[in-house]
ZADO-1210 file (C-alpha; in nm, 4 decimals, padded with zeros to 6 digits):
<atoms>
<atom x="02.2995" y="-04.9238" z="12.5149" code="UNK" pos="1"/>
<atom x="01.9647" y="-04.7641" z="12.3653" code="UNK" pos="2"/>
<atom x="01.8194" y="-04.9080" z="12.0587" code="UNK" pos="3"/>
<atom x="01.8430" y="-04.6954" z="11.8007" code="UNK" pos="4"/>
<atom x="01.4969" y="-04.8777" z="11.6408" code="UNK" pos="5"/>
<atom x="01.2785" y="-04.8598" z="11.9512" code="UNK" pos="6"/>
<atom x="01.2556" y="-05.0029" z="12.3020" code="UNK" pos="7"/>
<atom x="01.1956" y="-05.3212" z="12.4358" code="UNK" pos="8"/>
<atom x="00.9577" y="-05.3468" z="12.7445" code="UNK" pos="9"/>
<atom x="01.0975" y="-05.2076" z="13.0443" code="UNK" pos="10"/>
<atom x="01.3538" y="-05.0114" z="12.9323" code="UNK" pos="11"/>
<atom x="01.1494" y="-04.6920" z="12.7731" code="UNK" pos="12"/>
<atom x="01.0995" y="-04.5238" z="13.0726" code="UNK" pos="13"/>
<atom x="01.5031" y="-04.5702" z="13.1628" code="UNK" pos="14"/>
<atom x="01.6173" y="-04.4755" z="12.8484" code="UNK" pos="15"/>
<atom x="01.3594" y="-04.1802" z="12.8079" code="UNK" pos="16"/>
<atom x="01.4659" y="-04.0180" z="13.1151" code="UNK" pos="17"/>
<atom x="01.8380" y="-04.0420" z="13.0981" code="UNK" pos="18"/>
<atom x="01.7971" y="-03.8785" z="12.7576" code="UNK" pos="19"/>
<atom x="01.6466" y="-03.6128" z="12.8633" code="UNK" pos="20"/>
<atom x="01.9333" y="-03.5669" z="13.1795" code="UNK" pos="21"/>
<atom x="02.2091" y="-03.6061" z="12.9182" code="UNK" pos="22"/>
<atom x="02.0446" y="-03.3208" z="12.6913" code="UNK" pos="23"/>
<atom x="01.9533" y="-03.0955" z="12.9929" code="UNK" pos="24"/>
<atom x="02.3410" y="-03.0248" z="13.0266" code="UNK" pos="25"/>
<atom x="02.3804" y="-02.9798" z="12.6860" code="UNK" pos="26"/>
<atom x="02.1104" y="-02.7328" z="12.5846" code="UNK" pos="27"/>
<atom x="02.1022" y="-02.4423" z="12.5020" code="UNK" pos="28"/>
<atom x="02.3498" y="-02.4780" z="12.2873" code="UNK" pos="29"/>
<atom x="02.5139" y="-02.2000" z="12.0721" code="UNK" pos="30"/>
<atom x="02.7605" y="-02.2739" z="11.7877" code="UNK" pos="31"/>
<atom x="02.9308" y="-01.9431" z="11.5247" code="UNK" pos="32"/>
<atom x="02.7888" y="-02.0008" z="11.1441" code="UNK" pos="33"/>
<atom x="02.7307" y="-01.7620" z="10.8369" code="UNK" pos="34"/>
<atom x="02.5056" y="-01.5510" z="10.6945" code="UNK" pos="35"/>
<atom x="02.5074" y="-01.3582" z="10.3659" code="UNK" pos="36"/>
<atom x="02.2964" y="-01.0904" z="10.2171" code="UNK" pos="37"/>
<atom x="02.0079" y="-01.1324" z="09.9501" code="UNK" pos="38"/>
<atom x="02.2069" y="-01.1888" z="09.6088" code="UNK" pos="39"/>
<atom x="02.5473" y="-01.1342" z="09.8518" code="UNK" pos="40"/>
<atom x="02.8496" y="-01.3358" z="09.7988" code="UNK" pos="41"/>
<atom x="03.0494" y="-01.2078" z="10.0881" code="UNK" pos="42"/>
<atom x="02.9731" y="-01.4594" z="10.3908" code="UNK" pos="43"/>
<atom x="02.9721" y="-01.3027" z="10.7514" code="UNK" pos="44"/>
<atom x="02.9865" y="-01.4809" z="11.0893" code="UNK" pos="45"/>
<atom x="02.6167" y="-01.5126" z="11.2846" code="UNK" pos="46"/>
<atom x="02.5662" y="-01.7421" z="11.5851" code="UNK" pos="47"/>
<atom x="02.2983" y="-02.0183" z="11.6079" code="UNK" pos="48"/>
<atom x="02.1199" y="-02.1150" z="11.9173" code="UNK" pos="49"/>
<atom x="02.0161" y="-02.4600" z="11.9644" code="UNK" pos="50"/>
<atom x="01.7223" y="-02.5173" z="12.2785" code="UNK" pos="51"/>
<atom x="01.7660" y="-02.8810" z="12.1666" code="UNK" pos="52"/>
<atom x="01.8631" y="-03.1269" z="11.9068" code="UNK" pos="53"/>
<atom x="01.6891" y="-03.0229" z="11.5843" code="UNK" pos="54"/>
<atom x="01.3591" y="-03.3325" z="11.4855" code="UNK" pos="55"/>
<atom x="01.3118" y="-03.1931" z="11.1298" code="UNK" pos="56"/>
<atom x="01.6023" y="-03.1385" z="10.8931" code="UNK" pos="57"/>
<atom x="01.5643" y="-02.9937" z="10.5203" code="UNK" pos="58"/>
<atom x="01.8907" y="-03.1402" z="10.3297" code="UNK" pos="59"/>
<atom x="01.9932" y="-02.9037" z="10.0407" code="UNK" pos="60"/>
<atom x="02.1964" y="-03.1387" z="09.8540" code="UNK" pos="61"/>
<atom x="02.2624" y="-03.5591" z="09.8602" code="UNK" pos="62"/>
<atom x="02.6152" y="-03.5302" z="09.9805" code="UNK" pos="63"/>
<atom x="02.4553" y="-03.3188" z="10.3186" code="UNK" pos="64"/>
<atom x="02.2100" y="-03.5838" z="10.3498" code="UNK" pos="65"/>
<atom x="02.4144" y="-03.8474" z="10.2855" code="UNK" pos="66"/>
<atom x="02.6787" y="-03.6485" z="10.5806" code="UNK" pos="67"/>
<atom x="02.3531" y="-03.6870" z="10.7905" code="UNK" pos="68"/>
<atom x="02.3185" y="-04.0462" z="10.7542" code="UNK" pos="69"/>
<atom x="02.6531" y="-04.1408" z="10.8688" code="UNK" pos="70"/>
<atom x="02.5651" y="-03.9618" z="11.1651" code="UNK" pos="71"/>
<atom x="02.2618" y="-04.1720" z="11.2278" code="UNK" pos="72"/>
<atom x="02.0493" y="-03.9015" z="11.1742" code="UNK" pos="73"/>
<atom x="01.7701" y="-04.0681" z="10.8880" code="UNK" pos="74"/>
<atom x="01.5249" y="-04.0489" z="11.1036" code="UNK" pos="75"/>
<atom x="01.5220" y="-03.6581" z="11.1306" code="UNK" pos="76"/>
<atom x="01.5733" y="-03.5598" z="10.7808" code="UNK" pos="77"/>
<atom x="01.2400" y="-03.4619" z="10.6515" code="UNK" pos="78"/>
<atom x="01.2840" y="-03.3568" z="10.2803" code="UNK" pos="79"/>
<atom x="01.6213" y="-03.3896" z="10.0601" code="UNK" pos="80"/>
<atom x="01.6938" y="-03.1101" z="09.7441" code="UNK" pos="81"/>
<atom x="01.9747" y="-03.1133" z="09.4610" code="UNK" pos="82"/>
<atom x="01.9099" y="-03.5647" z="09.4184" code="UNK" pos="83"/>
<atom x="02.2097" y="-03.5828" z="09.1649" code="UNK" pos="84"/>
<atom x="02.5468" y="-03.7113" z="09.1737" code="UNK" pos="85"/>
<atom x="02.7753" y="-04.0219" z="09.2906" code="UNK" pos="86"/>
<atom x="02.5606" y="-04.2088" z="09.5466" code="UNK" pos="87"/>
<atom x="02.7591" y="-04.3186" z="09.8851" code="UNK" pos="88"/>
<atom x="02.7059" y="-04.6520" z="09.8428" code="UNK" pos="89"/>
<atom x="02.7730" y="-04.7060" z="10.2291" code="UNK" pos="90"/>
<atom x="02.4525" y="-04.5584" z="10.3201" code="UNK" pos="91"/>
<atom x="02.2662" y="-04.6048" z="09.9740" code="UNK" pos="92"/>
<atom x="02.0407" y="-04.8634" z="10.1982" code="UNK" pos="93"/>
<atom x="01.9324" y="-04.5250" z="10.4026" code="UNK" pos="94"/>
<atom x="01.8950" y="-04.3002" z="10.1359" code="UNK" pos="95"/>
<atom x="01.6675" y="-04.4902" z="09.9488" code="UNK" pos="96"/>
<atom x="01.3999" y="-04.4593" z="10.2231" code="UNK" pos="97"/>
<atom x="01.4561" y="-04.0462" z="10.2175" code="UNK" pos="98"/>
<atom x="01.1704" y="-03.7805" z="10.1190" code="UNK" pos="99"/>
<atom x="01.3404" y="-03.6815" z="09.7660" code="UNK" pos="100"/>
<atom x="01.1942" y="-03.3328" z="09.6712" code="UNK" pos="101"/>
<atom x="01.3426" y="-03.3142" z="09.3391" code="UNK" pos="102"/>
<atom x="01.6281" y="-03.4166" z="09.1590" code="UNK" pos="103"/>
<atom x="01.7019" y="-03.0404" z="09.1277" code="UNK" pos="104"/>
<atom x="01.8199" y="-02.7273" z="09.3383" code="UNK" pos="105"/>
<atom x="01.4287" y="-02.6409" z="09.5617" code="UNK" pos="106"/>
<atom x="01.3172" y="-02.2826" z="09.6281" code="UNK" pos="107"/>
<atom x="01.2548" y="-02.1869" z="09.9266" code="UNK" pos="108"/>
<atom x="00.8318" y="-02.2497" z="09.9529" code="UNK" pos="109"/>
<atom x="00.9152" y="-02.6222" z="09.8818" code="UNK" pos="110"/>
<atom x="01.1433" y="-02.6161" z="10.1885" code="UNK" pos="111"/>
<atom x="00.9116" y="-02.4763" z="10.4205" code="UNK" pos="112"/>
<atom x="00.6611" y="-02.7288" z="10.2474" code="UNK" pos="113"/>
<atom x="00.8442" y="-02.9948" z="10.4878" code="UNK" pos="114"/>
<atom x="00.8000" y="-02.7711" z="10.7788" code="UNK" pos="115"/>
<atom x="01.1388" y="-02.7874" z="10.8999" code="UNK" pos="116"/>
<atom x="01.3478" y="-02.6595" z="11.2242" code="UNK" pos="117"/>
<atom x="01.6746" y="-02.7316" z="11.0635" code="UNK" pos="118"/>
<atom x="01.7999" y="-02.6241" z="10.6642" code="UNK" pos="119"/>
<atom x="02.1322" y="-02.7528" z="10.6384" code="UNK" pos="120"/>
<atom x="02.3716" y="-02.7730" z="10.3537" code="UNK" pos="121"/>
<atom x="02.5619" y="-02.5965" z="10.1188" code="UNK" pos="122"/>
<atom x="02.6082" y="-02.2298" z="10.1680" code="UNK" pos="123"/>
<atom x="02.5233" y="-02.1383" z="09.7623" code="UNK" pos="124"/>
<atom x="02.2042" y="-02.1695" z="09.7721" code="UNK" pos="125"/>
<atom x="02.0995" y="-02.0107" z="10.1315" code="UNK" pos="126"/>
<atom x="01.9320" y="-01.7194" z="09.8889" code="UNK" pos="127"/>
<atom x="01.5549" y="-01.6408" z="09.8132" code="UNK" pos="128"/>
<atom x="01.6002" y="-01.6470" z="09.4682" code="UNK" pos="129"/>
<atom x="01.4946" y="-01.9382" z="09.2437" code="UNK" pos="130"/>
<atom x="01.6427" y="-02.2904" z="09.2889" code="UNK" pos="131"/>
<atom x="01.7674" y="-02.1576" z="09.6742" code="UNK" pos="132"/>
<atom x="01.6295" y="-02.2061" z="09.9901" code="UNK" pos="133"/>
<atom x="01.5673" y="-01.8747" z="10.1251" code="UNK" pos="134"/>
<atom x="01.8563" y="-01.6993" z="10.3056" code="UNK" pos="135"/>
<atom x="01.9969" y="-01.7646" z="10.6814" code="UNK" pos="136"/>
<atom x="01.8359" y="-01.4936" z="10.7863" code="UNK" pos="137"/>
<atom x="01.5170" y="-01.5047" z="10.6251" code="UNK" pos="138"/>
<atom x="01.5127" y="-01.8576" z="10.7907" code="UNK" pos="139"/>
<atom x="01.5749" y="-01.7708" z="11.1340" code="UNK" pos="140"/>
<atom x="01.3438" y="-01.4925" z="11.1007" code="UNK" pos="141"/>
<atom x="01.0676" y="-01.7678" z="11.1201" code="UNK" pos="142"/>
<atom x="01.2374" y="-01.9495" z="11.3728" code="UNK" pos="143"/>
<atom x="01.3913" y="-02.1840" z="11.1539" code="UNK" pos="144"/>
<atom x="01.7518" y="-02.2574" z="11.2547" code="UNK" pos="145"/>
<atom x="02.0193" y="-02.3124" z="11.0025" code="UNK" pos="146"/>
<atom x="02.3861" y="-02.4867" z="10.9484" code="UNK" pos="147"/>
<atom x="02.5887" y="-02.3495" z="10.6576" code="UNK" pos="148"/>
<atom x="02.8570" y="-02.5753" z="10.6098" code="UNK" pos="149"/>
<atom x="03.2177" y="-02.4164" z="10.6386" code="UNK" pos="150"/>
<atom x="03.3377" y="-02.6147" z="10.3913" code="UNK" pos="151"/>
<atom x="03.0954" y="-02.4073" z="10.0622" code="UNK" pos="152"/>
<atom x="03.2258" y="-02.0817" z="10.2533" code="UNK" pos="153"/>
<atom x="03.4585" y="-01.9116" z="10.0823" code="UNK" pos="154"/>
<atom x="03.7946" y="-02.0185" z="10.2871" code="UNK" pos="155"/>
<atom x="03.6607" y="-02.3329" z="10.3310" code="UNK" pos="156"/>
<atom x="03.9145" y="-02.6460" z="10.3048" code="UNK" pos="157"/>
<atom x="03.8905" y="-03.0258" z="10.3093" code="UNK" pos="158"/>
<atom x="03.9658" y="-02.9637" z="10.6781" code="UNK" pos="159"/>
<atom x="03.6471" y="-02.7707" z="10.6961" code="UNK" pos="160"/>
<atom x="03.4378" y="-03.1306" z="10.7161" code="UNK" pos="161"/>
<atom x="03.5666" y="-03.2014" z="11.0086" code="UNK" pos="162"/>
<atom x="03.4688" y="-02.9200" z="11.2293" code="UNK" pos="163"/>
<atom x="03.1292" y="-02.9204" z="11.0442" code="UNK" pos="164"/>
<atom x="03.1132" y="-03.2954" z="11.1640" code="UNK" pos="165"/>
<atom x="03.2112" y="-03.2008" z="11.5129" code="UNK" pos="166"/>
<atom x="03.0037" y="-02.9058" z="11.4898" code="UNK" pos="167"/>
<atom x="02.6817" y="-03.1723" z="11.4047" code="UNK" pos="168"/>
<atom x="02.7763" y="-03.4244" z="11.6736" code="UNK" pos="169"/>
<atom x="02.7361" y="-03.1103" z="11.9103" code="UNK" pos="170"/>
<atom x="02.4018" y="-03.0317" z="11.7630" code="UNK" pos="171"/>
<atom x="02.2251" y="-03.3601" z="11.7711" code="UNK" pos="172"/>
<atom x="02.4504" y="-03.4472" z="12.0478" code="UNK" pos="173"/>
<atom x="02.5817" y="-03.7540" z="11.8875" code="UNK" pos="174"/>
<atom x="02.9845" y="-03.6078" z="11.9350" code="UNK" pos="175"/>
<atom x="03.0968" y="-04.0164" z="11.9560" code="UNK" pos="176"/>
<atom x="03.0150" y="-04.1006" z="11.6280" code="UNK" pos="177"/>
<atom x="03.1289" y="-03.7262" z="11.4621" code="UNK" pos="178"/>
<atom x="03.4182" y="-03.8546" z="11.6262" code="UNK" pos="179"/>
<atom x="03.4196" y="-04.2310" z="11.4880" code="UNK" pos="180"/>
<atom x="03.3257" y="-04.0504" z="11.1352" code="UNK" pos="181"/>
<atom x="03.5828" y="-03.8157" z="11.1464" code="UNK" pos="182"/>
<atom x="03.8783" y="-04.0676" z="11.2486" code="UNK" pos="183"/>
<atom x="03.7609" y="-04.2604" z="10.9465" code="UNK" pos="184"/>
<atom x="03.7926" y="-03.9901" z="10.6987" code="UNK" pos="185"/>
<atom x="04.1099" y="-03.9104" z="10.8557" code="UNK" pos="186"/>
<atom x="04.2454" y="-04.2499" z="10.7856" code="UNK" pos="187"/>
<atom x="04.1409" y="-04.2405" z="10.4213" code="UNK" pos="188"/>
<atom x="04.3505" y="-03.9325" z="10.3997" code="UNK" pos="189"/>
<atom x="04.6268" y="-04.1067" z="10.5137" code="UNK" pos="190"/>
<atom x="04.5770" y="-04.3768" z="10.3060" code="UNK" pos="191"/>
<atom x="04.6172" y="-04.1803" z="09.9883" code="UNK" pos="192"/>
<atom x="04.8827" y="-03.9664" z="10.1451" code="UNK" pos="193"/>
<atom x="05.0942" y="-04.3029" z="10.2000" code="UNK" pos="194"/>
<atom x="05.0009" y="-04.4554" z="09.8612" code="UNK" pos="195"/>
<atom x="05.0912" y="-04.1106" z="09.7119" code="UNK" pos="196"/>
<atom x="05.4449" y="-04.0289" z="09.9080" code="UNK" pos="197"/>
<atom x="05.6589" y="-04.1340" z="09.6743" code="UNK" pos="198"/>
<atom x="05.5356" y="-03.8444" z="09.4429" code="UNK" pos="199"/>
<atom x="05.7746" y="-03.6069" z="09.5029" code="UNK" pos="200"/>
<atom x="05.6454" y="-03.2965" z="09.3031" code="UNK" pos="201"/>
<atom x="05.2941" y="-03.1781" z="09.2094" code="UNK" pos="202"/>
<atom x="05.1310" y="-03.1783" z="08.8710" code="UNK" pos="203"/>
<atom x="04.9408" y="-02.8776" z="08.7297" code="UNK" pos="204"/>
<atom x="04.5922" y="-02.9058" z="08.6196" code="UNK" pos="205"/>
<atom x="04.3239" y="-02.6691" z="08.4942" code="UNK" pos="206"/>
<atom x="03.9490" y="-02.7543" z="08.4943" code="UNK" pos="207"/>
<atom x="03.7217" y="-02.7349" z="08.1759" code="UNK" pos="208"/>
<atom x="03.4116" y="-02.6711" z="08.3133" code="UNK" pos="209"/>
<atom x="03.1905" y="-02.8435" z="08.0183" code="UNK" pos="210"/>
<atom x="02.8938" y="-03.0793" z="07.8690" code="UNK" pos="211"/>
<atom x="03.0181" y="-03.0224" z="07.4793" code="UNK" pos="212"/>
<atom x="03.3825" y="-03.1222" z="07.3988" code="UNK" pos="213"/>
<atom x="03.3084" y="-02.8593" z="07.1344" code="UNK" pos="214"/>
<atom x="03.2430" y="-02.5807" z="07.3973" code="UNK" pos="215"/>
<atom x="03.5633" y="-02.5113" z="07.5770" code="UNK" pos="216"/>
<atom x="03.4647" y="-02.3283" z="07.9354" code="UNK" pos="217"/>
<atom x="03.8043" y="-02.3417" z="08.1206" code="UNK" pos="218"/>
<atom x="03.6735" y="-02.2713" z="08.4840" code="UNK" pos="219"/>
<atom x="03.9721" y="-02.0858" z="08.6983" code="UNK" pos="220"/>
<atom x="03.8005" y="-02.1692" z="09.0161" code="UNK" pos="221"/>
<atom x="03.9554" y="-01.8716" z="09.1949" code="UNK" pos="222"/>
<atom x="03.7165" y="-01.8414" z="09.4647" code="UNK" pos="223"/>
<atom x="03.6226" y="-02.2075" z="09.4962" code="UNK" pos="224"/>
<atom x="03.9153" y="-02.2715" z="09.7929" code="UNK" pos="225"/>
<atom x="03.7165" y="-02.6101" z="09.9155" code="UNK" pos="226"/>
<atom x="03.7850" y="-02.7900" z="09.5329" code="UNK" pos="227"/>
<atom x="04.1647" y="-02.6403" z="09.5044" code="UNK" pos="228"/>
<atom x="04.2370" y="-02.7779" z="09.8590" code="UNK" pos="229"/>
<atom x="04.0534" y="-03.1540" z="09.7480" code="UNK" pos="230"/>
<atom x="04.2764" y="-03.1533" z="09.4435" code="UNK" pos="231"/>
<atom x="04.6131" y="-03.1512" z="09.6298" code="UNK" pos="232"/>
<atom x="04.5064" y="-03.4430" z="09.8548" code="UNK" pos="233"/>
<atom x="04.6480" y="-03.6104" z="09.4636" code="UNK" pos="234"/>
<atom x="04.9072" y="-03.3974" z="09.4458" code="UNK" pos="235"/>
<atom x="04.7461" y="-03.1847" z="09.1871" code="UNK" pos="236"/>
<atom x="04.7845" y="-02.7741" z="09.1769" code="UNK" pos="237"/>
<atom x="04.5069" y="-02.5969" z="08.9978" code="UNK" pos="238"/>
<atom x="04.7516" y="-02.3531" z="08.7527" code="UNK" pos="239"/>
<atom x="04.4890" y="-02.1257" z="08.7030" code="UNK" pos="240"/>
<atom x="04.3694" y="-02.0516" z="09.1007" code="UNK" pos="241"/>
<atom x="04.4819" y="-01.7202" z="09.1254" code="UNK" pos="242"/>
<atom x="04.3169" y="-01.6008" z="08.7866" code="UNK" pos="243"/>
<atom x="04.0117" y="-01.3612" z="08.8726" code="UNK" pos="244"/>
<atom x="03.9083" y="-01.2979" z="08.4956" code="UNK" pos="245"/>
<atom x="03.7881" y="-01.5750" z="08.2357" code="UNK" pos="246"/>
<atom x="04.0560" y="-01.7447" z="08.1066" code="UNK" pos="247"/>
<atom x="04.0754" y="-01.7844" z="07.6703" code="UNK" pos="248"/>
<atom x="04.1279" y="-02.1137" z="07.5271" code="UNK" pos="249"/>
<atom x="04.4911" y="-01.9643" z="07.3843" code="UNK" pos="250"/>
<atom x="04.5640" y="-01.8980" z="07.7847" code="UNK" pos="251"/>
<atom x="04.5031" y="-02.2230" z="07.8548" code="UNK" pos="252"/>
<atom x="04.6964" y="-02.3681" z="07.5611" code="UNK" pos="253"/>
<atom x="05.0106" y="-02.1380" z="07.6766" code="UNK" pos="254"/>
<atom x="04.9657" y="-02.2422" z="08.0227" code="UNK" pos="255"/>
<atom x="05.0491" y="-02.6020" z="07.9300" code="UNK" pos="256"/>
<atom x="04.9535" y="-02.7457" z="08.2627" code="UNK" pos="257"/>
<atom x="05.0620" y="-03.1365" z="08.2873" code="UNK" pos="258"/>
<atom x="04.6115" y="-03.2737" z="08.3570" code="UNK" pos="259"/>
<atom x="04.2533" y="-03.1838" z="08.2399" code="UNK" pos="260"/>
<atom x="03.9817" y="-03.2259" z="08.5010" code="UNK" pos="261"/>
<atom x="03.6344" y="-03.2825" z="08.3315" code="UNK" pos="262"/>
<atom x="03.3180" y="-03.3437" z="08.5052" code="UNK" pos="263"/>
<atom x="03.1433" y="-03.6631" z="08.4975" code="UNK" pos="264"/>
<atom x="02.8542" y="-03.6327" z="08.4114" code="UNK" pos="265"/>
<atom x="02.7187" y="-04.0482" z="08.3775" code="UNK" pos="266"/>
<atom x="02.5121" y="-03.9794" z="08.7067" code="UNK" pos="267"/>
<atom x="02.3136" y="-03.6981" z="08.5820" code="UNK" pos="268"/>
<atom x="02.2023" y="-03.7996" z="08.2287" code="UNK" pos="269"/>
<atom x="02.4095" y="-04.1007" z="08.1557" code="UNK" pos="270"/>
<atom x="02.6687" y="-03.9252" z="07.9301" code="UNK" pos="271"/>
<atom x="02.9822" y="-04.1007" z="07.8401" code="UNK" pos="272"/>
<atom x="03.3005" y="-03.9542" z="08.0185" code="UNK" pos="273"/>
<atom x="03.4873" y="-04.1474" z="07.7502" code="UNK" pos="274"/>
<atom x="03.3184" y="-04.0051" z="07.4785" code="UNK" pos="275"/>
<atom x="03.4274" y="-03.6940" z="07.6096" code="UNK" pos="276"/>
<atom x="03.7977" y="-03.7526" z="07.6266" code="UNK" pos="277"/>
<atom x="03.8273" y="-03.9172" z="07.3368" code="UNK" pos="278"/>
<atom x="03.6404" y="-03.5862" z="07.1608" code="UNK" pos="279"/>
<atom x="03.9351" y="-03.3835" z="07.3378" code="UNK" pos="280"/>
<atom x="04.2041" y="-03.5806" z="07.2663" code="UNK" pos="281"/>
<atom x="04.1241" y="-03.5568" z="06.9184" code="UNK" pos="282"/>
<atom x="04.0670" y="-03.1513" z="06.9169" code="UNK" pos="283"/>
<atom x="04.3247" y="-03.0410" z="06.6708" code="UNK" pos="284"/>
<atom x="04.3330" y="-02.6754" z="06.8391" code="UNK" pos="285"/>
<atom x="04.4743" y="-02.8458" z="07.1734" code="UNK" pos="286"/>
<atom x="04.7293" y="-03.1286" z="07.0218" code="UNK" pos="287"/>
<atom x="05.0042" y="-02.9068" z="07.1704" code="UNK" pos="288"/>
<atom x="04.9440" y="-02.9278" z="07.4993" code="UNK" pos="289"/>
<atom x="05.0963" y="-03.2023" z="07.7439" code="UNK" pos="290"/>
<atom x="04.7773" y="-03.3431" z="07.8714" code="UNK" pos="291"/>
<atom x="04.6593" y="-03.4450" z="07.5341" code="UNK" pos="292"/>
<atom x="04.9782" y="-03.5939" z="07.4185" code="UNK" pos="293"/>
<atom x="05.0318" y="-03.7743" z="07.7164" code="UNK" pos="294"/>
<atom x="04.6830" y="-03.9008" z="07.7514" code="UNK" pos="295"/>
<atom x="04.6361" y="-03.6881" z="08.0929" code="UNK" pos="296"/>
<atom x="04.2721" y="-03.6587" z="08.0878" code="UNK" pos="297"/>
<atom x="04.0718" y="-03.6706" z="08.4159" code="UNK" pos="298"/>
<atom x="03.6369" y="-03.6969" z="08.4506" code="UNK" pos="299"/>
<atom x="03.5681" y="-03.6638" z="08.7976" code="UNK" pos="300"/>
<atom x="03.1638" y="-03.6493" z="08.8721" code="UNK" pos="301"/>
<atom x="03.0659" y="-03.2807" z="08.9806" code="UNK" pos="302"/>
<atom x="02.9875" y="-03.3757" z="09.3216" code="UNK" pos="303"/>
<atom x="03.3065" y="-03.5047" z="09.4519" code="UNK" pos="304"/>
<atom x="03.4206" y="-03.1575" z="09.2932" code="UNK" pos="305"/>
<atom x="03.1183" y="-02.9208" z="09.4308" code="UNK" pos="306"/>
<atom x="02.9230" y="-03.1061" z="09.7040" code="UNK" pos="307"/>
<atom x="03.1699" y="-02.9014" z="09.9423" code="UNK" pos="308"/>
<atom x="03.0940" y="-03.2350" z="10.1564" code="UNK" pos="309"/>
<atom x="03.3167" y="-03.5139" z="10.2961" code="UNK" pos="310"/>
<atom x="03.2313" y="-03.7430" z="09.9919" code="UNK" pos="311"/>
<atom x="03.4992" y="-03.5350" z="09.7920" code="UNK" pos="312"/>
<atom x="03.7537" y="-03.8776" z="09.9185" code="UNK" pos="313"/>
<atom x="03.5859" y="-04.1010" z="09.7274" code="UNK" pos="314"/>
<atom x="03.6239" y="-03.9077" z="09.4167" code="UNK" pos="315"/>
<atom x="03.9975" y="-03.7931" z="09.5152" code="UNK" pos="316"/>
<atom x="04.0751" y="-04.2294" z="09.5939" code="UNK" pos="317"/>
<atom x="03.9225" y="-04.2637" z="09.2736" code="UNK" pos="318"/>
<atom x="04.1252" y="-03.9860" z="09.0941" code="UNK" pos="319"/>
<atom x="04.4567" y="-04.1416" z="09.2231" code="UNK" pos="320"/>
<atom x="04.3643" y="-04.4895" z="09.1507" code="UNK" pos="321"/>
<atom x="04.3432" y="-04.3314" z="08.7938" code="UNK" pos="322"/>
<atom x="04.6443" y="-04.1556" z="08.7508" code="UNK" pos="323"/>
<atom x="04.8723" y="-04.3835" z="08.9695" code="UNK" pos="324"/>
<atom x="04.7752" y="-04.7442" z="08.9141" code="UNK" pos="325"/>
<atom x="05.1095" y="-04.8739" z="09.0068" code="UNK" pos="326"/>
<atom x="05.1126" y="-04.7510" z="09.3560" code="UNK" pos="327"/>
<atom x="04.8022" y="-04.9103" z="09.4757" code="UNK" pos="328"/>
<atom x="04.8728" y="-05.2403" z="09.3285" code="UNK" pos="329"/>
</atoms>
């Protein structure tokens, strides 16, 4: 087996060389992706061609450099946007030692800053506008290759992950542990899906998109398909997914549904999740609905919700630890 920290004496030239035969197989390599126009929303299939495994990756978000890490990629990943959210505390070790560029979204002149060959991450913000990192094509216009993941597409499911995972071991040629990754997401899966089986009938939900208990922003989440797919992993049916317009607090009240999602927001700026229920459990305007009376309140931190990335487990495992106590005793 190769080190994956070095060489020891003698065994450099070896393990050099039979690198190099096991990639001259494998490049070029050429995998379907997206693209989207400047200010577009409407994602369109456009090929990327690999002459070998990509040496300088720009991360656009901690959950796709986190995705990186489990892949044993660290060593590659030159710069890291978007530093907010639930860590991974499997590979916190690894992140630690990461070029953070900024605990916000980074435009696209701080990405080229790290003089990449790869941007990879979530398809939002492949745009040149501010807070994005320059559009596919604008990248591979200066020879930068990208990976959109399918998952932030539009159509994109839980599911998603794992071809994006397979689609990475192909890349960096590292398909064994894609493949070890991806059989232990599956198994998490299954884990919930067994804890959950005896649940019988989903639950509606609706999502209040919000920071102010005071402010009610009830997001529909029509075209967010990766988040409405994550929520039924718990059994949970978003009531308001096929609702294109903005949706009143009155709609909401009438639609009754049976949970509240809130984001948690203690990794950004510390904020009380509590504070926030508590706020909307006492909101005299909403004491009709079901979720308030029966206590049906959910925070679930924004990127286990909008990373588009395979961490959204750990928030759904958390999520039905929450709700169903009982069945993981």
């Amino acid at each position: 087996m190769k080190a994956e920290g070095g060489t020891t004496c003698g065994n450099s030239t070896k393990n050099d060389s039979t690198e190099e035969v096991k990639n001259q197989y494998h490049y070029p390599l050429t995998l379907p992706n997206y693209t989207k126009a400047e200010g577009g929303t409407t994602w369109k299939d456009k090929e990327q061609v690999f002459d070998k495994a990509p040496k300088r990756i720009m991360a656009n978000t901690r959950p796709a450099a986190e995705l990186l890490l489990h892949l044993g990629l660290g060593d590659k990943i030159v710069g890291v946007g978007a530093d907010f959210g639930a860590p991974d505390k499997t590979v916190e070790k690894e992140y630690s030692k990461l070029n953070i560029l900024s605990d916000k979204y980074v435009g696209k002149e701080v990405v080229l800053g790290t003089n990449p060959d790869l941007v990879f991450g979530r398809g939002g913000l492949f745009d040149n506008s501010d807070g994005r990192v320059g559009t596919v094509d604008t990248l591979n216009e200066m020879g930068i290759n990208t990976y959109v993941l399918e998952s932030s597409v539009t159509g994109g499911t839980y599911t998603s992950i794992y071809k994006d995972i397979k689609n990475l071991g192909k890349i960096f040629n590292v398909q064994d542990k894609a493949e070890n990754f991806i059989k232990e997401l599956k198994g998490r899966q299954e884990f919930i899906s067994t804890k959950l089986s005896s649940i019988k009938e989903e639950k509606t939900f609706a999502y209040l998109h919000i920071t102010d208990p005071k402010e009610l922003n009830v997001e529909p989440a029509h075209d967010e398909t990766f988040f409405n797919d994550v929520f039924k992993m718990v059994k949970l049916d978003n009531v308001f997914k096929n609702e294109t317009g903005e949706v009143s607090v009155e709609t909401l009240i009438n639609a009754n549904p049976d949970v509240l999602i809130i984001p948690d927001w203690n990794t950004y700026d510390g904020s009380s999740a509590n504070k926030m229920k508590e706020a909307l459990y006492a909101n005299p305007k909403l004491s009709s609905m079901k979720a308030i009376k029966n206590k049906q309140i959910y925070a679930v931190d924004f990127n286990y919700m909008f990373g588009y990335s395979y961490n959204a487990i750990d928030g759904m495992d958390i999520l039905a630890k929450e709700m169903y106590p009982d069945l993981f005793k």
